[in-house]
TILO-728843 format. One line per field, with one value per residue: residue number from 0; residue in three letters; x, y, z of N, C-alpha, C in turn. Coordinates in pm, 1 decimal. Example, Ala and Ser with C-alpha at 12.3 -4.5 7.8 and 13.67 -1.06 7.14 Angstrom:
2
n	0, 1 $
res	ala, ser $
n.east	1319.0, 1285.0 $
n.north	-569.0, -225.0 $
n.up	780.0, 708.0 $
ca.east	1230.0, 1367.0 $
ca.north	-450.0, -106.0 $
ca.up	780.0, 714.0 $
c.east	1320.0, 1290.0 $
c.north	-330.0, 3.0 $
c.up	780.0, 787.0 $
***
This chain:
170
n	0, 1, 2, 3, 4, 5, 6, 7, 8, 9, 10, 11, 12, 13, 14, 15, 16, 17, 18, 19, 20, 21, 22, 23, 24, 25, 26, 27, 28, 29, 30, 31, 32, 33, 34, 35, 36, 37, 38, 39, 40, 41, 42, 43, 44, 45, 46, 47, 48, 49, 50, 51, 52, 53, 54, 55, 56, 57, 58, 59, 60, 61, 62, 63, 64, 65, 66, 67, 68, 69, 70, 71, 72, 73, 74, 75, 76, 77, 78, 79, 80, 81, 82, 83, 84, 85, 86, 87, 88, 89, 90, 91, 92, 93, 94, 95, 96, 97, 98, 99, 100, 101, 102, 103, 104, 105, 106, 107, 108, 109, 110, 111, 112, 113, 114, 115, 116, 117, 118, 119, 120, 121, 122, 123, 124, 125, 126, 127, 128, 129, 130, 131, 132, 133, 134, 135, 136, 137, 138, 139, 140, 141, 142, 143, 144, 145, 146, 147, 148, 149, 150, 151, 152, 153, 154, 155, 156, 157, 158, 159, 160, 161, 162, 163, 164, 165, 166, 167, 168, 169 $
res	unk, unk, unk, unk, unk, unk, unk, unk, unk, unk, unk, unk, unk, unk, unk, unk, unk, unk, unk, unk, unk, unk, unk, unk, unk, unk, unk, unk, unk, unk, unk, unk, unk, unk, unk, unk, unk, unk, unk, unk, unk, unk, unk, unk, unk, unk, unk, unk, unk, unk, unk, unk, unk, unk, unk, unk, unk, unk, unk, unk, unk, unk, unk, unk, unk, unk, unk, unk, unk, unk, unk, unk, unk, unk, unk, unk, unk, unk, unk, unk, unk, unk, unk, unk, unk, unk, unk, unk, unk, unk, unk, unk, unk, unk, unk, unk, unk, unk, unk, unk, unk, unk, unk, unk, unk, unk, unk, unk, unk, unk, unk, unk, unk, unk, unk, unk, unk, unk, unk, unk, unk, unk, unk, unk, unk, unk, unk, unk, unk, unk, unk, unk, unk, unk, unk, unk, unk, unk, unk, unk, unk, unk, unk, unk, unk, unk, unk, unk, unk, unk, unk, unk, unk, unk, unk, unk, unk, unk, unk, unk, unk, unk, unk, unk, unk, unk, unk, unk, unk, unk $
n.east	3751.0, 3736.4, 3429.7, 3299.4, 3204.7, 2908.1, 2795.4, 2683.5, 2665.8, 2542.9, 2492.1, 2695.6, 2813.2, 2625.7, 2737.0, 2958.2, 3198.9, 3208.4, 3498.9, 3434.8, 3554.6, 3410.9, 3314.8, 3369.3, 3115.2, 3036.7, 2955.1, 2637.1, 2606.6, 2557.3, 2269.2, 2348.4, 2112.3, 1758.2, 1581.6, 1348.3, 1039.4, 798.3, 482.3, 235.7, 264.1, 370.0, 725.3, 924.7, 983.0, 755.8, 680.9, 506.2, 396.9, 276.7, 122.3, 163.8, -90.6, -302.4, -513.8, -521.8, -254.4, -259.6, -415.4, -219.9, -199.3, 42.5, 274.4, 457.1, 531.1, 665.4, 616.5, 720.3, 656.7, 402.5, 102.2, -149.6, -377.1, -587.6, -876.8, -988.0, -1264.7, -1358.3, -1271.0, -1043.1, -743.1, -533.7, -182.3, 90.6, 467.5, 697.0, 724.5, 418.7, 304.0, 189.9, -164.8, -452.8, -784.0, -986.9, -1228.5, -1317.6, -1433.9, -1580.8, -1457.4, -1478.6, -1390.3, -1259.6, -1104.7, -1038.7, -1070.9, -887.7, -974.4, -824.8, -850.1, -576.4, -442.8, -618.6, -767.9, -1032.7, -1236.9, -1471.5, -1787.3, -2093.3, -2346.8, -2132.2, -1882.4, -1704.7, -1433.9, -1256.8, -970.8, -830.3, -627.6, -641.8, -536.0, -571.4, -580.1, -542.3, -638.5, -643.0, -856.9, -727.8, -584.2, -364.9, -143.3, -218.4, -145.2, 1.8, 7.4, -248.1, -305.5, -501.8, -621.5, -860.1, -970.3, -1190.8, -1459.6, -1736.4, -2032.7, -2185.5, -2207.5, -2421.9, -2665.0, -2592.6, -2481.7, -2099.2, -1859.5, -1615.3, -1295.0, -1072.5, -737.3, -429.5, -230.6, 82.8, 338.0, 667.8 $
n.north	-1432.2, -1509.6, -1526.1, -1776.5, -1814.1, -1650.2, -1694.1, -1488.7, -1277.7, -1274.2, -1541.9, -1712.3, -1658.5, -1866.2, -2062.0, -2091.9, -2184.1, -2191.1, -2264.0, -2322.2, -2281.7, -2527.7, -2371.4, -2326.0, -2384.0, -2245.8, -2385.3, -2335.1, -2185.4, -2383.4, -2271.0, -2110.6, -2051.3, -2168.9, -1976.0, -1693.4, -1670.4, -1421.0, -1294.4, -1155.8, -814.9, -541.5, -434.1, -193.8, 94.8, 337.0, 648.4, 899.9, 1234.4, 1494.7, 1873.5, 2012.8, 1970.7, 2064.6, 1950.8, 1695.0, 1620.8, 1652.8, 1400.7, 1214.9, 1114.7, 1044.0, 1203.6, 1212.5, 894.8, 539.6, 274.2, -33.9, -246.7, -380.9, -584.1, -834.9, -1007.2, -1289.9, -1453.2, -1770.2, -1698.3, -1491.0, -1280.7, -1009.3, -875.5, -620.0, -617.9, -507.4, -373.2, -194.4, 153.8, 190.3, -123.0, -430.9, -645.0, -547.6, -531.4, -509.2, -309.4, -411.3, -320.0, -390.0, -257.1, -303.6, -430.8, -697.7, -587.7, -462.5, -247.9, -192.8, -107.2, -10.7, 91.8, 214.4, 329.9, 479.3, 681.3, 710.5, 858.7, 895.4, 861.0, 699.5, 958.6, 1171.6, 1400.4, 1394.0, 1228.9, 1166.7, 1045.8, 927.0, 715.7, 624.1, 372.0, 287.0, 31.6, -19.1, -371.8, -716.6, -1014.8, -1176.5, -1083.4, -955.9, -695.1, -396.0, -61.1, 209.1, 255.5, 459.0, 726.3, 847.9, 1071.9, 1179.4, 1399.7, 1417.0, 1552.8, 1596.4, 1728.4, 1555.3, 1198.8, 1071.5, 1215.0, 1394.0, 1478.0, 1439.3, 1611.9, 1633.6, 1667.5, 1707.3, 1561.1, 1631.6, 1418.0, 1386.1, 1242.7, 1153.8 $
n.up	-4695.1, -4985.6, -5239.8, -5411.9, -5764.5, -5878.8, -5600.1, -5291.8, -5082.8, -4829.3, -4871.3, -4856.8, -4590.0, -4490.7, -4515.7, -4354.2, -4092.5, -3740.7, -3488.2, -3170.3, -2837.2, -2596.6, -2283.7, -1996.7, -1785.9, -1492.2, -1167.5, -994.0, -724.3, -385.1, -206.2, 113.3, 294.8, 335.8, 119.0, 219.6, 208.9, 144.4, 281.6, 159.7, 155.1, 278.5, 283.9, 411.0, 572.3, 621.3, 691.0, 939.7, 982.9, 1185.5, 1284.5, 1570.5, 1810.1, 2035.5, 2193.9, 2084.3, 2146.1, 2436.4, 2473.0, 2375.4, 2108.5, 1870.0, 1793.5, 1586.9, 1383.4, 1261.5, 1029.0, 940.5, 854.1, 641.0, 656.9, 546.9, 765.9, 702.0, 857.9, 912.0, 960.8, 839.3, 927.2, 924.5, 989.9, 1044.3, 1009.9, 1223.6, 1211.4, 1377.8, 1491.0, 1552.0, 1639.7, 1623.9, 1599.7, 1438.2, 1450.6, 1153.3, 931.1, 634.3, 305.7, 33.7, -332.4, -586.7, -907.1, -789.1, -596.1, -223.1, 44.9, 340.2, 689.2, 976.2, 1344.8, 1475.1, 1681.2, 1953.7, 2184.4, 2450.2, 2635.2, 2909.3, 3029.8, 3102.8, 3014.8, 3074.3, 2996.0, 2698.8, 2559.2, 2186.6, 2072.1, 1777.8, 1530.1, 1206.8, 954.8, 634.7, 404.9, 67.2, -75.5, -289.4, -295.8, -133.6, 45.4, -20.7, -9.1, -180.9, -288.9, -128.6, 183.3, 378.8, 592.9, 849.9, 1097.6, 1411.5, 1606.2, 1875.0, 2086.7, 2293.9, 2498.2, 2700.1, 2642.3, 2658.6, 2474.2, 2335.3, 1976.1, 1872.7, 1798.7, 1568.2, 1476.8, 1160.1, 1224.2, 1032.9, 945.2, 711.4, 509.6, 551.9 $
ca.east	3719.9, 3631.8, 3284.8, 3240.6, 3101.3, 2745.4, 2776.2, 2596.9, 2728.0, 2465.3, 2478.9, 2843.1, 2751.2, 2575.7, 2858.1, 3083.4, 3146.9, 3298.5, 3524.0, 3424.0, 3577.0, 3309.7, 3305.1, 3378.1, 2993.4, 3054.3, 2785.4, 2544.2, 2613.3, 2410.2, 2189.0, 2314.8, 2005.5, 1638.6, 1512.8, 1206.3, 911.4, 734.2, 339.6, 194.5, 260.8, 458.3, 817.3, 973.8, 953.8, 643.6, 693.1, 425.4, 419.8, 182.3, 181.4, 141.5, -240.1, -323.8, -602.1, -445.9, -94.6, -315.3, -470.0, -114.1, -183.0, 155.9, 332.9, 508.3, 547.6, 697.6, 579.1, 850.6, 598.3, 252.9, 39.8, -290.3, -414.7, -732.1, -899.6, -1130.3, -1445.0, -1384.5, -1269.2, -923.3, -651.2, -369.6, -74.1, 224.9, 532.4, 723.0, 694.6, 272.3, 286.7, 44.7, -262.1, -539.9, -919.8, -1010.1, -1287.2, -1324.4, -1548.4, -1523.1, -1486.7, -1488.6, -1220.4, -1166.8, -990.4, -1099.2, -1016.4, -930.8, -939.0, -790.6, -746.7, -391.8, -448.9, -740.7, -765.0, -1146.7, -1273.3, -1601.2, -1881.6, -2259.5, -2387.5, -2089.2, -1826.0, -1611.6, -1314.2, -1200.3, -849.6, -810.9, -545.7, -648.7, -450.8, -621.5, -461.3, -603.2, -566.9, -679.1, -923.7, -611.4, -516.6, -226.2, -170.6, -156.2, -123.9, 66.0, -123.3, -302.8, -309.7, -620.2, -673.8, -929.3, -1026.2, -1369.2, -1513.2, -1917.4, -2038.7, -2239.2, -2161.2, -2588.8, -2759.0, -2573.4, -2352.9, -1975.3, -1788.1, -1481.7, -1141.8, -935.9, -551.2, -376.7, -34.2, 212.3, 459.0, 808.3 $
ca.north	-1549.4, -1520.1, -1595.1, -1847.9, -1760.8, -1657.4, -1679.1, -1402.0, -1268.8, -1392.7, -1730.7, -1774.6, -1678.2, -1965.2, -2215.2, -2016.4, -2245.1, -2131.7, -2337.4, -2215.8, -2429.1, -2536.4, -2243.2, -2397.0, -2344.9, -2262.9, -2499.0, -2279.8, -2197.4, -2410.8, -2174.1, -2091.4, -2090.8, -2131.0, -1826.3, -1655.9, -1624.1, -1312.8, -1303.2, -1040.2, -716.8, -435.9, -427.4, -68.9, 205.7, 450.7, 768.4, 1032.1, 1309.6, 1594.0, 1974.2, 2022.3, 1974.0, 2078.4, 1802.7, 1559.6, 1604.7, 1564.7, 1270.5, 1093.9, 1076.6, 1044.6, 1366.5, 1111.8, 751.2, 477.5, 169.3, -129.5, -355.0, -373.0, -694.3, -795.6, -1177.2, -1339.6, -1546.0, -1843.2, -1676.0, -1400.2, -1156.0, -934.9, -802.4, -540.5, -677.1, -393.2, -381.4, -38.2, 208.9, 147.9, -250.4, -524.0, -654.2, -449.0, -524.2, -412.9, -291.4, -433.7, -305.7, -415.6, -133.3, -313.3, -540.8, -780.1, -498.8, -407.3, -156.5, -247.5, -4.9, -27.9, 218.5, 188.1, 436.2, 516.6, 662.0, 708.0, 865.4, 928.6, 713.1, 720.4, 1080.0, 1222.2, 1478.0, 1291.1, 1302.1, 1017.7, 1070.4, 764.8, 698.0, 457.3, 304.8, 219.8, -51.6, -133.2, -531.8, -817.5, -1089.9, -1285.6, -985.2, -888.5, -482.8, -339.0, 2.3, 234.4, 294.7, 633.7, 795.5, 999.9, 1098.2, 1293.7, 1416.9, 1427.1, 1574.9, 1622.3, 1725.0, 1450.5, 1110.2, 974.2, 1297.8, 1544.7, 1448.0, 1411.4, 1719.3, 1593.6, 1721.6, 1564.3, 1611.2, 1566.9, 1345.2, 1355.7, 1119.2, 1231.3 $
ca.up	-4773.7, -5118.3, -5287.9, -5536.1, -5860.9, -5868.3, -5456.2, -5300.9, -4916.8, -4741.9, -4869.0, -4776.1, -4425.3, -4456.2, -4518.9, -4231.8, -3919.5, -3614.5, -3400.6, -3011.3, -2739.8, -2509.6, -2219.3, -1815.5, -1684.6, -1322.1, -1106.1, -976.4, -598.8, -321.4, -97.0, 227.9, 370.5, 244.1, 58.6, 308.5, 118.4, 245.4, 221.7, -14.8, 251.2, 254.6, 374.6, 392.1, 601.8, 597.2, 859.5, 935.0, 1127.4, 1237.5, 1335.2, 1696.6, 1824.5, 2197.3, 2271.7, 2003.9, 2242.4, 2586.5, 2475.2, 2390.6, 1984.6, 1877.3, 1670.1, 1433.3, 1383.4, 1155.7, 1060.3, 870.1, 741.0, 677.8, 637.8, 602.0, 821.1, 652.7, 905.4, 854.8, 1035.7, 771.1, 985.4, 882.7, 1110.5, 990.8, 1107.2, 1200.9, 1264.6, 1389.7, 1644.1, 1608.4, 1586.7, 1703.8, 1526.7, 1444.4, 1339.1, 1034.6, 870.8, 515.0, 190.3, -102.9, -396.8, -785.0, -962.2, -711.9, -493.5, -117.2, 126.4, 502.8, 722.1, 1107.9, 1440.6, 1542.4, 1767.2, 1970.3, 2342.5, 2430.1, 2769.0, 2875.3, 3095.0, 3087.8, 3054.7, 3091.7, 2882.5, 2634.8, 2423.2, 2142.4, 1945.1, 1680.1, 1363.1, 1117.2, 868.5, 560.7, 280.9, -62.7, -105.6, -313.0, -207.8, -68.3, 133.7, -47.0, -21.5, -368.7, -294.8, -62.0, 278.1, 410.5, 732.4, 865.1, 1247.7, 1416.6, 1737.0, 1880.6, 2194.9, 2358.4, 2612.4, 2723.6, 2587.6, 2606.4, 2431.4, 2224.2, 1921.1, 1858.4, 1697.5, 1555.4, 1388.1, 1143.3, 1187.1, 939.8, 913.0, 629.4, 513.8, 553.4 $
c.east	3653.9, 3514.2, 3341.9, 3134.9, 2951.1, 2701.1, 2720.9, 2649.3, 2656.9, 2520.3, 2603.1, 2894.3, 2738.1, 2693.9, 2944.8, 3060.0, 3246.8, 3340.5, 3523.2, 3423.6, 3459.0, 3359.3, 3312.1, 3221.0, 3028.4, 2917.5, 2787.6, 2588.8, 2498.2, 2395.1, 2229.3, 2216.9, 1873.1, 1609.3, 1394.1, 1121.5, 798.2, 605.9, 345.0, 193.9, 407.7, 599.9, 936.7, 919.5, 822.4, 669.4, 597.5, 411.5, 308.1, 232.4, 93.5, -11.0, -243.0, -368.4, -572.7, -307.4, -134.1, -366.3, -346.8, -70.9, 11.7, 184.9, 380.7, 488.4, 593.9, 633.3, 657.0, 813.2, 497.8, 212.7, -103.0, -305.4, -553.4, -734.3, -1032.3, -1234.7, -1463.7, -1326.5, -1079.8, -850.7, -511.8, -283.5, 77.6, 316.8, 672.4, 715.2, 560.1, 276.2, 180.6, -41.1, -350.4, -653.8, -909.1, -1138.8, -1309.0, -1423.5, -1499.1, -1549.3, -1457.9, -1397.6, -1212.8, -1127.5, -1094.8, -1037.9, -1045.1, -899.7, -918.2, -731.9, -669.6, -380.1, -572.1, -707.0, -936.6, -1168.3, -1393.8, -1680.6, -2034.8, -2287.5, -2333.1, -1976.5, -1757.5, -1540.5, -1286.3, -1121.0, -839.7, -701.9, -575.0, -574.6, -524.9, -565.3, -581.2, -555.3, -642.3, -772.2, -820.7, -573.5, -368.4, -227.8, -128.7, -127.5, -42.0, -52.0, -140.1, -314.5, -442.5, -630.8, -764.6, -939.0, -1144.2, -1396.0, -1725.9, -1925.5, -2166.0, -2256.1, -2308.6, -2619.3, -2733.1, -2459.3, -2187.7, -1900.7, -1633.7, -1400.2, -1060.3, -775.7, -508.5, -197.4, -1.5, 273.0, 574.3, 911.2 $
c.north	-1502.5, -1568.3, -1616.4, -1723.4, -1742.8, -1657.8, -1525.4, -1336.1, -1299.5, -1566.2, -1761.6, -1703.7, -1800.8, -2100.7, -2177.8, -2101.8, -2182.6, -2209.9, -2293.2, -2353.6, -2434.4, -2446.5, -2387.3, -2329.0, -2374.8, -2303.5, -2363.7, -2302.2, -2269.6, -2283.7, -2176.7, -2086.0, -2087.5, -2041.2, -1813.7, -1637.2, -1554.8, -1346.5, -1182.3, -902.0, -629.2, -399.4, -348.7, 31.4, 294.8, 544.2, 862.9, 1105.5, 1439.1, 1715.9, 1934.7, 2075.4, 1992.2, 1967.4, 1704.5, 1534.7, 1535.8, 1475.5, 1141.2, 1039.6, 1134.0, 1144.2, 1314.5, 978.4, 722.8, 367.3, 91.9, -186.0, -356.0, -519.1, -727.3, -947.2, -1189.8, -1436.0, -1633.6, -1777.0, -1582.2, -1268.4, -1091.9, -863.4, -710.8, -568.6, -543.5, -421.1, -256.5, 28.8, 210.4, 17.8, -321.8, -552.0, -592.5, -502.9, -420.5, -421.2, -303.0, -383.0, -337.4, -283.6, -199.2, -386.1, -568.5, -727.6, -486.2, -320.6, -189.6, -88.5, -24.2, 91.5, 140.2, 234.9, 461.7, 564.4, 742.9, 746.6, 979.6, 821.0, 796.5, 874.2, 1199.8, 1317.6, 1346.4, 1291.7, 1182.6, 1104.5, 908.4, 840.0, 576.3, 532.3, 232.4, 169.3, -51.7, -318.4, -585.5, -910.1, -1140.1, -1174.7, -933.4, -719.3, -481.6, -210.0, 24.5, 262.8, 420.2, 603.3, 873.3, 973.4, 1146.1, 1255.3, 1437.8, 1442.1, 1588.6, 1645.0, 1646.9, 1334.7, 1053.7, 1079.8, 1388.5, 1438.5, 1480.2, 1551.4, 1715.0, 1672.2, 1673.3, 1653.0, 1536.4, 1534.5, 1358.2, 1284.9, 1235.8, 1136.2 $
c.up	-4902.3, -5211.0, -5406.4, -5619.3, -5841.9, -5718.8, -5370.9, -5127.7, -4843.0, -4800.0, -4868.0, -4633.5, -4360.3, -4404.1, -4371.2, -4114.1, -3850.4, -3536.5, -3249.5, -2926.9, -2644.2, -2344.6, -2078.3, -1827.1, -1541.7, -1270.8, -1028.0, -763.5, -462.8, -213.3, 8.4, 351.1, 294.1, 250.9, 144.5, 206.3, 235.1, 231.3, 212.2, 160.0, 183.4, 323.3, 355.8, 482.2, 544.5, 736.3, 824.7, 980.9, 1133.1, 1300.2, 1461.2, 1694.2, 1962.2, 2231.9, 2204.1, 2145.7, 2349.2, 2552.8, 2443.0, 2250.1, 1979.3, 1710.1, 1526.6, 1455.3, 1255.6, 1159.4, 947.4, 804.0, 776.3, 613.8, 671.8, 682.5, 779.4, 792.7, 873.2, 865.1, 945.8, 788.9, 925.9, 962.8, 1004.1, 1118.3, 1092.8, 1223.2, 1277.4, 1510.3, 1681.3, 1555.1, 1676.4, 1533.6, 1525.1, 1356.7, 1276.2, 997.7, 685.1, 413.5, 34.7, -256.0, -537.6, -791.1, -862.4, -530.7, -347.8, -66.3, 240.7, 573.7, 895.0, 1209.6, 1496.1, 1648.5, 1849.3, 2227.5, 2319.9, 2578.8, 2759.0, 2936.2, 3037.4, 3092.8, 3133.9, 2964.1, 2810.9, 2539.2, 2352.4, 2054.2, 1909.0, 1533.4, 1325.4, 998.4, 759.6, 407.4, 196.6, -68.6, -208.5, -250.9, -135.5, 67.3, 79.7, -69.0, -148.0, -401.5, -153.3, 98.3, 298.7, 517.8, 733.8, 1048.6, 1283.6, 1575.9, 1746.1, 2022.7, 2143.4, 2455.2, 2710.8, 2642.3, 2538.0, 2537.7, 2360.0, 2096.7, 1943.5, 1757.6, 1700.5, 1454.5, 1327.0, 1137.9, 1116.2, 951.3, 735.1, 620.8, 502.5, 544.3 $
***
């Protein structure tokens, strides 16, 4: 198209119309089923596993594990449960503190075998599982693993001399 006198290429841009047939809009598919809305948790695989421990083994701590989804449960009274689900699932008290911005840290044994009476020897293997969350309980980071073993030899009068084993993710 040729510009008019004194016309400038932008400004016969301006004038330029375009004839564009109006486009089919395909309608918007209905939902097969309602969309799940998850609560604020974690839902993916985590696996960990451990080198071979003598008294970790006899006590039953487990060499590996996975867990599918992690979640935290607020309850009215205040109290906090890690919720699993995996080869270590169930609910689990937690231990809560709060650490700055908002954020807390729960912390729950998943794991625990404990033997030992009154003034006698005694062995405890435990794995906790500790999340970062939100006040709401939503996890905001990835979780950690820590174990340890712990023998005495008398449960009323001497201390606890414990071991941490350490898990890996894999």
């Amino acid at each position: 198209m040729p510009l008019d006198a004194g016309e400038t290429a932008m400004e016969s841009l301006r004038s330029v119309s375009f004839d564009i047939p109006a486009a089919a809009v395909p309608e918007a598919p209905e939902p097969s089923a309602p969309r799940e809305v998850k609560p604020d948790g974690l839902y993916r695989a985590y696996c960990w596993s451990r080198a071979p421990h003598e008294k970790a083994d006899a006590e039953g701590m487990p060499a590996s594990f996975c867990v599918s989804s992690f979640r935290v449960r607020l309850r009215p009274d205040s109290s906090a449960f890690l919720v699993l689900d995996g080869e270590i699932s169930g609910e689990y008290p937690m231990q809560v503190k709060f650490i700055g911005d908002g954020l807390y840290t729960g912390t729950a044994a998943v794991f625990r075998r404990y033997k030992g009476s009154a003034c006698t020897e005694g062995t405890d293997a435990v794995i906790e599982i500790t999340v970062k969350m939100d006040a709401r309980g939503a996890i905001v980071e990835e979780p950690t693993v820590r174990a340890f073993y712990g023998a005495t030899w008398d449960v009323c009068h001497s201390g606890w001399d414990y071991t941490e084993i350490f898990y890996s993710r894999r």
